[in-house]
Every structure is written in C-alpha cells, then in structure tokens.
C-alpha positions as CSV (number, residue, x, y, z in Angstrom):
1,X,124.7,94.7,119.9
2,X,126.2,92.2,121.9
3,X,125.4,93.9,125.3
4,X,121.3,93.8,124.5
5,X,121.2,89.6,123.4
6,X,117.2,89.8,124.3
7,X,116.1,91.6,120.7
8,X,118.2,89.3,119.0
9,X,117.0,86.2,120.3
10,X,113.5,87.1,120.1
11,X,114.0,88.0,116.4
12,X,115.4,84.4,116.2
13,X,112.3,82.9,117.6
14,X,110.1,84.8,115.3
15,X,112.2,83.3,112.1
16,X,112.1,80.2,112.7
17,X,108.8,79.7,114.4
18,X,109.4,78.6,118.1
19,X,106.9,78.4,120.7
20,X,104.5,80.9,121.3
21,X,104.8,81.1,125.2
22,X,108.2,81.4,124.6
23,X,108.5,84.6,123.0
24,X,107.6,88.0,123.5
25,X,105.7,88.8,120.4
26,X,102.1,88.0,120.8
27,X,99.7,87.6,117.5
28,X,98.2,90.9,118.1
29,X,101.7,92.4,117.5
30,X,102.8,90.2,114.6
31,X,99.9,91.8,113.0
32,X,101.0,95.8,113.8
33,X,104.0,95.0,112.3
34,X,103.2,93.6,109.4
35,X,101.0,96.2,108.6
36,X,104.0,98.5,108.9
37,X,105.5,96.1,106.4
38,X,103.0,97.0,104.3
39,X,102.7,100.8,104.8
40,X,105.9,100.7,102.9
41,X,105.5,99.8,99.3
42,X,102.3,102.2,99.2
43,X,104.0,105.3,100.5
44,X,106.6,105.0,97.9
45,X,103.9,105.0,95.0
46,X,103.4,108.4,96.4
47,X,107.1,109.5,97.2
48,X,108.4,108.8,93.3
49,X,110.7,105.9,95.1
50,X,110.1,103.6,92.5
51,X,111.1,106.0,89.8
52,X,114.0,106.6,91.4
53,X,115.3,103.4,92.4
54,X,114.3,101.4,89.9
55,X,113.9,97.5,89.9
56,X,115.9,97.7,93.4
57,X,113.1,99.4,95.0
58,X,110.2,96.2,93.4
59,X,112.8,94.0,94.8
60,X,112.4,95.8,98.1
61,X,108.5,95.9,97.9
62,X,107.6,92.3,97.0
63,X,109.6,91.5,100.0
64,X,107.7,93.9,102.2
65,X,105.0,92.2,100.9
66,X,106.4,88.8,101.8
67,X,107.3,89.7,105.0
68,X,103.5,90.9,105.5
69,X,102.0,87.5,104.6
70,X,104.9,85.9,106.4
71,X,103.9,87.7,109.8
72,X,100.3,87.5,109.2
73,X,100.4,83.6,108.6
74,X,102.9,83.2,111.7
75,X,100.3,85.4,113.6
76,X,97.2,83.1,112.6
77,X,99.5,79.7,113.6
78,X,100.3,81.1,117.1
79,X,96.5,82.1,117.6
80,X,95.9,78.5,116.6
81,X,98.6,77.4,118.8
82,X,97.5,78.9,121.9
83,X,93.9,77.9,121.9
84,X,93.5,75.3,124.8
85,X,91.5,71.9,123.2
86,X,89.3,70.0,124.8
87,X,90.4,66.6,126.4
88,X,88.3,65.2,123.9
89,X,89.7,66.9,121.2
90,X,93.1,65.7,121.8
C-alpha cells in the first residue's frame, strides 16, 4: 500500500470533496461506480444473502445505498463545478 500513494490520495479527494480539476475521477465515473454500489443490494435479493446474514447484511445495503446517493450528488456538484459562467454571471 505504501509503494502506490496515488489510489489513496485520490480516494481522499473524493471523501472530502476537493476540487474537481484536481482529481482523477471525472462525474461520468462517479456515476459508473455508484451504480456498481447499487448492483449490490439487488443481487443479494437474489443470492439468499440477506437470509443468511441477517441484519449485518441491511446494514451493509443501506450503506451501498448511501454510498450511491453520496457519489451521485458529488457527481452532480462537480458537473456544476466545472461549467465555465459567464463574466456576467459572476
């Protein structure tokens, strides 16, 4: 972990919101992801991982789903971000 710092800070940037330019993740993949987020929850309907696991696993899938409207909103704020205004606008 130590010899590849460039994930880590990138993940870093994406928590705690820094500046679009800055980081590597555009809005177009924010949104891929957190429709992987969301994949989750609803292939474990279907795999019997709820009625395994219990309340552990509805922990695990509200914070899927949390993550998804986490990325999503971050997504929509960067897309906002990066739209150039007018010099009237300003």
């Amino acid at each position: 972990m130590t010899q590849c710092p460039s994930p880590l800070t990138g993940r870093g940037r994406i928590r705690l919101g820094g500046a679009a330019a800055a980081s590597f993740w555009t809005p177009h993949a924010l949104r891929v992801v957190s429709f992987f987020l969301l994949i989750f929850p609803v292939v474990g309907l279907f795999t019997g991982y709820y009625r395994e696991m219990g309340a552990v696993a509805i922990y695990q899938a509200v914070m899927y789903l949390f993550g998804f409207f986490g990325l999503r909103a971050l997504a929509r704020k960067r897309e906002t971000n990066s739209v150039k205004k007018e010099p009237t606008e300003r």
